[in-house]
OpenMM code with the backbone's topology and positions (N, CA, C; nanometers):
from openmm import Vec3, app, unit

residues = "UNK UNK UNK UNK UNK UNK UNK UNK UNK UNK UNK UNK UNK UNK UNK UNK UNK UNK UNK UNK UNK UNK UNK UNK UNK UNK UNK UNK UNK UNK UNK UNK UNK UNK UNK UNK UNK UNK UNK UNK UNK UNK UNK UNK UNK UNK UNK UNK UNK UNK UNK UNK UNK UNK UNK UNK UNK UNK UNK UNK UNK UNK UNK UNK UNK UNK UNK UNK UNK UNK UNK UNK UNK UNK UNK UNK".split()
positions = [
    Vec3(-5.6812, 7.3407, 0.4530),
    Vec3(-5.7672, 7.3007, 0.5623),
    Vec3(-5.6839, 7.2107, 0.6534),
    Vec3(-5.7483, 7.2042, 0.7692),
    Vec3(-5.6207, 7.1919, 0.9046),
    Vec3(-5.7277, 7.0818, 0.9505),
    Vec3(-5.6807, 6.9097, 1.0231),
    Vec3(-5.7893, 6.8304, 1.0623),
    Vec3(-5.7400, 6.8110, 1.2061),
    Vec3(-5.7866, 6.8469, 1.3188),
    Vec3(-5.7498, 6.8289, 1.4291),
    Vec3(-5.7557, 6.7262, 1.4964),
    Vec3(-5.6929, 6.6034, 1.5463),
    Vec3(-5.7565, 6.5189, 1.6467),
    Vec3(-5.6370, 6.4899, 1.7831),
    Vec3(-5.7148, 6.3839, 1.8375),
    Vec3(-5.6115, 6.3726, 1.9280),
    Vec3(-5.4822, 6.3462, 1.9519),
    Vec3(-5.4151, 6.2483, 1.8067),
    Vec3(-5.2673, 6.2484, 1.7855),
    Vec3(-5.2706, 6.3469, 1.7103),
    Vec3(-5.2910, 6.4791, 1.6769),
    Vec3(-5.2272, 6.5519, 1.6329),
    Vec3(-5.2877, 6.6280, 1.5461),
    Vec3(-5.2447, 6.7315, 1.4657),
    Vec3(-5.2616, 6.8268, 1.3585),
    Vec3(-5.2565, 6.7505, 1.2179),
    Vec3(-5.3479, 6.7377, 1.1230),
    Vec3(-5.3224, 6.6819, 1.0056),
    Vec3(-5.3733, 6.8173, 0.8543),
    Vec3(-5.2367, 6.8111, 0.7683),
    Vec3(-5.3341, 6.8599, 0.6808),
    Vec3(-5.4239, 6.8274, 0.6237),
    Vec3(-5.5235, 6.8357, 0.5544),
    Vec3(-5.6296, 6.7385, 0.4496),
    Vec3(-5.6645, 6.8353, 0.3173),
    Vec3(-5.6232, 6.7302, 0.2104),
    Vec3(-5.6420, 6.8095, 0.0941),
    Vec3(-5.7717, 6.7855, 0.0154),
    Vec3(-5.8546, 6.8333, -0.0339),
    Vec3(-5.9518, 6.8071, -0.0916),
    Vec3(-5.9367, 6.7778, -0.2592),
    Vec3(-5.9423, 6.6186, -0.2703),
    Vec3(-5.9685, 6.5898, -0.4395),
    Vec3(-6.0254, 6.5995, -0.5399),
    Vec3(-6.2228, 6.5803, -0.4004),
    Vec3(-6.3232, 6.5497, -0.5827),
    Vec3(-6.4192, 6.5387, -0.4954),
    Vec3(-6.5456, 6.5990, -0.5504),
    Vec3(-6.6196, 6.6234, -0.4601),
    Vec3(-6.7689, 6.5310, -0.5321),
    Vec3(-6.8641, 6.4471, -0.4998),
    Vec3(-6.9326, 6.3196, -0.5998),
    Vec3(-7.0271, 6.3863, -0.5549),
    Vec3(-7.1939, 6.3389, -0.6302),
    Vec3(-7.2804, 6.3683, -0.5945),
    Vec3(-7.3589, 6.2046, -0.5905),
    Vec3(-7.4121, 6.1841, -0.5074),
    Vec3(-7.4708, 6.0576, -0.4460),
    Vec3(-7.5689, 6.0181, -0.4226),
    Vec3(-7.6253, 5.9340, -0.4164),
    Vec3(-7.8230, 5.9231, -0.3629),
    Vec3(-7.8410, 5.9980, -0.2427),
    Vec3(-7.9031, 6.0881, -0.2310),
    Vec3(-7.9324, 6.1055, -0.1429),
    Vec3(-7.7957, 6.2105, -0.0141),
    Vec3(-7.6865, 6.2557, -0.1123),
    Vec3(-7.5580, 6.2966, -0.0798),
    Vec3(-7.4624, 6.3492, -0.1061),
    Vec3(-7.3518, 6.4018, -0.0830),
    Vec3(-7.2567, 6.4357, -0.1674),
    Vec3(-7.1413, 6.4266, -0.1052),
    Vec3(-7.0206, 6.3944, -0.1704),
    Vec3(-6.9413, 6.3162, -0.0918),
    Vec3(-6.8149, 6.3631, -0.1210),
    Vec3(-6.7043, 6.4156, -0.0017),
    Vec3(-6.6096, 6.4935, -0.0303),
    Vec3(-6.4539, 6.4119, 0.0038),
    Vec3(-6.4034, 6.3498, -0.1144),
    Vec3(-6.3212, 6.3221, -0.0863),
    Vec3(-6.1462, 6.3511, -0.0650),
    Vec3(-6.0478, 6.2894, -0.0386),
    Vec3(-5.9201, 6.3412, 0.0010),
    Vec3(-5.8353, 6.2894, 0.0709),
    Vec3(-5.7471, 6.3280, 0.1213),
    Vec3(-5.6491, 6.3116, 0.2264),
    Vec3(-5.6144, 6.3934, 0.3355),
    Vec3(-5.6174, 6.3040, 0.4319),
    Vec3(-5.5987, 6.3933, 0.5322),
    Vec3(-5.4429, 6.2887, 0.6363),
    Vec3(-5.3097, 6.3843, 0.6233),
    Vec3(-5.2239, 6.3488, 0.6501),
    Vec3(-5.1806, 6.2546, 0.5316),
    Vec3(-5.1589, 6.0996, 0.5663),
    Vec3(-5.1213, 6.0076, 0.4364),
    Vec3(-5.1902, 5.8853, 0.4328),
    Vec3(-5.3473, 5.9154, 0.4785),
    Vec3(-5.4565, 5.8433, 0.4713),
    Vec3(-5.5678, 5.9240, 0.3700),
    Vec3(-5.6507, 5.8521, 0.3230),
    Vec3(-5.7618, 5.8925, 0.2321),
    Vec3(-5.8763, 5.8576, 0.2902),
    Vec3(-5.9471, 5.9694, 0.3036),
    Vec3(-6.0565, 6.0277, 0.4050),
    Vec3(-6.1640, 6.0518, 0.3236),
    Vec3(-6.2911, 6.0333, 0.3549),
    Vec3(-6.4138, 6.0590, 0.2818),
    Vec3(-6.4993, 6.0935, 0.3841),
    Vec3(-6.5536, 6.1759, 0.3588),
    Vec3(-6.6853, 6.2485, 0.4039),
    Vec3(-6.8217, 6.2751, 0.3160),
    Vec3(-6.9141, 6.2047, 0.4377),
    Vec3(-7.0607, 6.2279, 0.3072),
    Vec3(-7.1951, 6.3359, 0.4005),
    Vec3(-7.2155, 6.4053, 0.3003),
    Vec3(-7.2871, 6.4932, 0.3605),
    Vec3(-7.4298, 6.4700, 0.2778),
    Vec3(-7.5368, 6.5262, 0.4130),
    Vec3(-7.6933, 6.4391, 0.3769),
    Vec3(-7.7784, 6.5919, 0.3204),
    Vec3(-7.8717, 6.6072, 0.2884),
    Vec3(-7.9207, 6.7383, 0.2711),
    Vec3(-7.9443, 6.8396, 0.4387),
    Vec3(-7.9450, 6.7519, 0.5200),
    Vec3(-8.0137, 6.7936, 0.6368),
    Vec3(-7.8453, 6.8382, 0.6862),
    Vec3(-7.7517, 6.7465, 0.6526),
    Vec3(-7.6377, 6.7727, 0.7024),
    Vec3(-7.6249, 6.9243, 0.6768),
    Vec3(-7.5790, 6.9843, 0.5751),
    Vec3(-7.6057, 7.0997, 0.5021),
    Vec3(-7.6742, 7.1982, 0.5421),
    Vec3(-7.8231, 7.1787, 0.5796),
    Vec3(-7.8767, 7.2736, 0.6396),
    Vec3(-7.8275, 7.3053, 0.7585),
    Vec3(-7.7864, 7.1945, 0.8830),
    Vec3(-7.7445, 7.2137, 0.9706),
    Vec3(-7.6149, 7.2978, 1.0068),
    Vec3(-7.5390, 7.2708, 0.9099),
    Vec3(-7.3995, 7.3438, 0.8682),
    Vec3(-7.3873, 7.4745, 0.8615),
    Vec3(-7.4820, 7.5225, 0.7807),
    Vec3(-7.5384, 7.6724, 0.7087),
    Vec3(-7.6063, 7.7260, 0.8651),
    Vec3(-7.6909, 7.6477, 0.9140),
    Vec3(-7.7423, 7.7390, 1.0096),
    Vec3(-7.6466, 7.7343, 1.1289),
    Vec3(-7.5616, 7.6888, 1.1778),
    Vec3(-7.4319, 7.7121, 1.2349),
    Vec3(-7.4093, 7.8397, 1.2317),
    Vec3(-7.3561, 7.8150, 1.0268),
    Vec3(-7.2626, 7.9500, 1.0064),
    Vec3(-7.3235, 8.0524, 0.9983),
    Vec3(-7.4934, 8.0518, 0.9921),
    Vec3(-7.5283, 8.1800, 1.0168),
    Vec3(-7.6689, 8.2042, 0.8670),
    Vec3(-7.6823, 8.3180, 0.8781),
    Vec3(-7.8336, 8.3284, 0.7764),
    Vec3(-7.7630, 8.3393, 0.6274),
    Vec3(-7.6372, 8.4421, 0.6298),
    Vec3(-7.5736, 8.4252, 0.5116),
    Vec3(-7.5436, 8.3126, 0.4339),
    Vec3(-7.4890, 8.1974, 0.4982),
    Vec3(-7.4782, 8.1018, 0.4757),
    Vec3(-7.5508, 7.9510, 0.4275),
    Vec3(-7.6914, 8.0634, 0.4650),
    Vec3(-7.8306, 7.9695, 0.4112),
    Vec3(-7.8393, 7.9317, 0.2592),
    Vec3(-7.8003, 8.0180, 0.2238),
    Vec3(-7.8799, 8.0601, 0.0974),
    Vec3(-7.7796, 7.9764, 0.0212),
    Vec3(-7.6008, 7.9704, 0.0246),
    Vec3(-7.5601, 7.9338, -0.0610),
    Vec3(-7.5608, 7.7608, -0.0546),
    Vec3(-7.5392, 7.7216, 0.0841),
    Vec3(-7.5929, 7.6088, 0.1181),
    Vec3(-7.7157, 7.5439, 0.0257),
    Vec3(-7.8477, 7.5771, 0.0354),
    Vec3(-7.9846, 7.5224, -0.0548),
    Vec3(-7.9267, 7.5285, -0.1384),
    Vec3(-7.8716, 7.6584, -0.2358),
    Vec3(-7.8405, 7.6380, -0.3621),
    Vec3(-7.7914, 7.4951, -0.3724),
    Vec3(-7.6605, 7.4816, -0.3307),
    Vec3(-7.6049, 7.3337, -0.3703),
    Vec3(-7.6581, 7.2485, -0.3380),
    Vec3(-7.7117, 7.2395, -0.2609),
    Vec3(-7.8296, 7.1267, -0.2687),
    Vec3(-7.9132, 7.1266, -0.3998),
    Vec3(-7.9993, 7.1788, -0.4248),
    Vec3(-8.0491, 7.2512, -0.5297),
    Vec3(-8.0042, 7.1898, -0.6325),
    Vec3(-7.8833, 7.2030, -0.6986),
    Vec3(-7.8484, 7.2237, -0.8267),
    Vec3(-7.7162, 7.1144, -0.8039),
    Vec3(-7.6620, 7.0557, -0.7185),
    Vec3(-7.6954, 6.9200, -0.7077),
    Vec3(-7.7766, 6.8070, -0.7495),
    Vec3(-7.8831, 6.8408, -0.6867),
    Vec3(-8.0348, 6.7385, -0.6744),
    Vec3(-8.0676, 6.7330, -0.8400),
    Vec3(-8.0483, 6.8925, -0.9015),
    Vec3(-8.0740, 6.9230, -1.0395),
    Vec3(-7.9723, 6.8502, -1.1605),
    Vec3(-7.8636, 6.8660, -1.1351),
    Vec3(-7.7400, 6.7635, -1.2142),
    Vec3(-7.7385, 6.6502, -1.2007),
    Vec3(-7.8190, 6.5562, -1.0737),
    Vec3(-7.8032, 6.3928, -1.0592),
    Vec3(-7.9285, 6.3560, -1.1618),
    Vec3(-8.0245, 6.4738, -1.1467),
    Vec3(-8.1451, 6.4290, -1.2590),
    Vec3(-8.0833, 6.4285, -1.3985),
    Vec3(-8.0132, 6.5645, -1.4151),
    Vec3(-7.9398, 6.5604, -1.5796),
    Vec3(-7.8918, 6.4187, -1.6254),
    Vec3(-7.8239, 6.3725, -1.5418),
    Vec3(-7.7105, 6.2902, -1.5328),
    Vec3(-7.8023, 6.1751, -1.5678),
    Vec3(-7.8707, 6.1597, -1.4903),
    Vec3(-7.9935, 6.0164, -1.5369),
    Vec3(-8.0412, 6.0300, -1.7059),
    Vec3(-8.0579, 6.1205, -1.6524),
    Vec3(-8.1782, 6.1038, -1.8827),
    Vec3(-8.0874, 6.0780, -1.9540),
    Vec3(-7.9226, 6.1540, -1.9377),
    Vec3(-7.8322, 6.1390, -2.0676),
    Vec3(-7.7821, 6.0041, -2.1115),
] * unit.nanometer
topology = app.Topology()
chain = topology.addChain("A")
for resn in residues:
    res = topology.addResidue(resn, chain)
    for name in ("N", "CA", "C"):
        topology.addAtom(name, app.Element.getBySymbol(name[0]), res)
C-alpha cells in the first residue's frame, strides 16, 4: 500500500489490526513513522458504499464478527 501526501510518496506497512470500543484500529508504518488509523462502524459502511454493493456485505461482516469477538473476549 502506497500513502500519498504532499511531501511525497510513502510506503505504509500494515502490523496489527485491534479491535476497540466502539472501533477497530489499524496499525503500522508509513515511511519511518508509525501511523494509526481508527475506523468507526459508520466509517466502514461509508467505505463499502464507496466501493460499491459488493463490498457491502464483506464490510458488515467485519463489523459483525468483530462486535462478536470483543463480546468473546469479555466473558473469558
Amino acid at each position: 500500500m502506497k500513502v500519498s501526501s504532499p511531501v511525497g510518496d510513502f510506503p505504509c506497512e500494515r502490523l496489527r489490526l485491534k479491535a476497540g470500543p466502539g472501533h477497530l484500529t489499524l496499525e503500522g508504518q508509513v515511511g519511518a513513522w508509525p501511523a494509526r488509523v481508527e475506523f468507526t462502524p459508520g466509517d466502514i459502511v461509508a467505505l463499502a458504499r464507496a466501493a460499491g454493493a459488493r463490498a457491502a456485505v464483506p464490510a458488515l461482516a467485519t463489523v459483525v464478527a468483530v462486535s462478536l469477538a470483543r463480546r468473546w473476549m469479555r466473558r473469558g
